[in-house]
N, C-alpha and C positions, 0 to 999 in steps of 0.2 A: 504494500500500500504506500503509496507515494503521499510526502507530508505534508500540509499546508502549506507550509514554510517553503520547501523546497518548490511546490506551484508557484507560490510571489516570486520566490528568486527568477525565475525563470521568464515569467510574465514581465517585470521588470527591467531584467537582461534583453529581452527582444525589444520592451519598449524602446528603453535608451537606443540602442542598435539602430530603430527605425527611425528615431527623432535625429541622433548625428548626420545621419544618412542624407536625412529629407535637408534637415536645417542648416549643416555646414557650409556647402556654397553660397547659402545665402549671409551667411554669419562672418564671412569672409570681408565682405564691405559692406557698407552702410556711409547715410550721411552726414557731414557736420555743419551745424548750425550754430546761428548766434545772434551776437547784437553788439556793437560797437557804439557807446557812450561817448561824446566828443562835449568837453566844453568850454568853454572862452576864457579868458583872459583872468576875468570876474569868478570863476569857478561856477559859472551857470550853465547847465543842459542847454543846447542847442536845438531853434525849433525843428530845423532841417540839417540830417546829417546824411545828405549824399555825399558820396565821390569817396569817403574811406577806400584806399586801397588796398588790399589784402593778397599777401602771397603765400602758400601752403606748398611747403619742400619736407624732402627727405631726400637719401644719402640718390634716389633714384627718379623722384618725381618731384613735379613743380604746376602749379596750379595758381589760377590768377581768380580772383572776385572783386566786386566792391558792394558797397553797401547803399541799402534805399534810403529813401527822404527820413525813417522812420529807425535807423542804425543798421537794420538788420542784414544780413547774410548767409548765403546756403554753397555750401560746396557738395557736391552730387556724387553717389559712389565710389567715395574712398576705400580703399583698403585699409584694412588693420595698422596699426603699429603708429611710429612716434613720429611726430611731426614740428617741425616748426615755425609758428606764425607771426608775421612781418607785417605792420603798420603803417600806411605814408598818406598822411593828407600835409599839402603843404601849411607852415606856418606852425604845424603840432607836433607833440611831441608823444610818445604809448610811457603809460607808466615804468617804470626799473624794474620791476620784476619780470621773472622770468616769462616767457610764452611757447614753454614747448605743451605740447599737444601729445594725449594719451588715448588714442583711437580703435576702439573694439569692436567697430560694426556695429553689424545690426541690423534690427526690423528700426528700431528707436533712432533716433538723430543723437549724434553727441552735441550736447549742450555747452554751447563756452560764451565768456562775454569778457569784456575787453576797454578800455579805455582811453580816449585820447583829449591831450590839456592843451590850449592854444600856449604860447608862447608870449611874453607880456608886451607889446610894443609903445607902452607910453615912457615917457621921458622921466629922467631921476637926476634932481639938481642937489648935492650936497648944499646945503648952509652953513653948519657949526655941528660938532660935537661934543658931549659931555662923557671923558671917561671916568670912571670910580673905583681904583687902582684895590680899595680896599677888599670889594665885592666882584672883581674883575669883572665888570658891568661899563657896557656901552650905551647911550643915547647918542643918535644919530637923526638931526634934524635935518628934512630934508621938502621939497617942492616939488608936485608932483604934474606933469603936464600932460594932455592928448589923454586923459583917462577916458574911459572907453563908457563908463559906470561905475556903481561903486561898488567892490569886492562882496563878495558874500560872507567870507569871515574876515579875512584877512591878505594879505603880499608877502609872500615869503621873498627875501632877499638874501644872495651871500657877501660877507663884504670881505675886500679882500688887503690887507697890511702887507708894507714893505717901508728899507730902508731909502728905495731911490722913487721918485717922482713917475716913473711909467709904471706903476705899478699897475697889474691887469689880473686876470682870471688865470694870463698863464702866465705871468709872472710875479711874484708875491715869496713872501716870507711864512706870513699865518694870513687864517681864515676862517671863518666862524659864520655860519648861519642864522636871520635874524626873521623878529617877524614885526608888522605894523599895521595892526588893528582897522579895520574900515574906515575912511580917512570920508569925510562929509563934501568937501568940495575938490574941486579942481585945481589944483595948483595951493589948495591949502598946506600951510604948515606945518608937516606932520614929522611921524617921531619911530623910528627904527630900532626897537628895542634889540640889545644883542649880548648876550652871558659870552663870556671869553673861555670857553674850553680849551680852547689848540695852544700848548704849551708853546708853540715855536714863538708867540705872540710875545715872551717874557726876554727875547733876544734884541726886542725891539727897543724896549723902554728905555733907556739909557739917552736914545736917539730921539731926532724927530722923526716921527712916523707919517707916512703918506696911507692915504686910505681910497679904494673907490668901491662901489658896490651895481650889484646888479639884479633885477630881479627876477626870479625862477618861477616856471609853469609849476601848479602842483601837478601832486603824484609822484614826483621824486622822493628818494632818502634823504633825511634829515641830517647825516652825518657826513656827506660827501656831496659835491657839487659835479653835476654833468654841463660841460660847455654847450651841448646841444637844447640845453634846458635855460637856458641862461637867454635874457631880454637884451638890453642897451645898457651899456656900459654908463655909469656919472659920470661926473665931474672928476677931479683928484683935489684934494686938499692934504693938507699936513694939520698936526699936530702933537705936541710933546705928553706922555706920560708921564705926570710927577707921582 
């Protein structure tokens, strides 16, 4: 007498069998879908985000899309495996993190979404700053011109020390990341709040120090500054740390 048990196994064994059979080729590829997030300068969603370019490669394939008025995007029977996805609207920037792609087919779309931060293009006129040698604390009075709107939170800026007068983004001593709260008018006198972390900044003091700064798309790291994320360079001024 054959045992219950040994019926399920068996029953079970032929199911599986017939379900790889049927469903493998199809499980092979599937589609990847999404929505690409774009927004301005101001940290505001975008009423229309066509033209996002999108490329989708591996070590063997490459594939092109872009995205509708509405963000979204569809790449059509893909195969399986890793991929990696590429950003380009001009003027924008895709977040720092990474964007590779983990792709298992399917009846199902892989779901991904994506982000892109416009680049800041209005103008930044140093005026004076106040440093606080105690609290290793910067105030950075500054003018701000061509604003687009007013920030949603905030302007993330980096600013950048050295000992000679060209000082720039690629040339500097130290660097510290700042931020300046939603500023109410245009070209108002606003104020660059910046904690001095980057020890090299303590090489400076002695001297007078030149400073310029510039301000960043978000969606970057807060620890490290990308030139391709970086807006218009200020002014340059000096000043001594006592």
């Amino acid at each position: 007498m054959i045992k219950a048990t040994t019926i399920w196994n068996i029953l079970l064994l032929c199911w599986l069998t017939a379900a790889c059979e049927k469903a493998d080729p199809d499980l092979l590829s599937g589609d990847i879908a999404g929505m690409v997030k774009v927004y301005d300068e101001n940290n505001y969603l975008l009423e229309d985000m066509t033209g996002v370019q999108l490329s989708l490669t591996d070590e063997t394939f490459t594939a092109q899309t872009s995205t509708d008025p509405s963000g979204k995007f569809l790449f059509e029977d893909v195969d399986y495996g890793n991929y990696q996805i590429d950003l380009e609207m001009a003027g924008y920037i895709k977040t720092y993190r990474d964007y590779t792609l983990h792709h298992l087919g399917g009846y199902s779309p892989t779901m991904v979404e994506y982000r892109l931060y416009e680049v800041p293009k209005f103008e930044t006129r140093i005026d004076s700053i106040r440093y606080n040698g105690k609290y290793g604390r910067s105030d950075i009075y500054v003018n701000l011109k061509e604003l687009s709107g007013i920030p949603k939170i905030a302007y993330i800026f980096w600013c950048f020390f050295s000992n000679t007068p060209d000082v720039s983004n690629e040339q500097f001593v130290a660097k510290n990341s700042g931020w300046m709260w939603s500023p109410e008018l245009d070209g108002l006198l606003t104020e660059i709040s910046v904690d001095i972390w980057d020890m090299r900044f303590d090489q400076l003091v002695s001297d007078t120090i030149y400073l310029c700064v510039y301000p960043q798309a978000w969606g970057q790291g807060y620890y490290d500054s990308y030139p391709e994320s970086l807006g218009k360079a200020s002014n340059v001024i000096s000043f001594v740390a006592e």
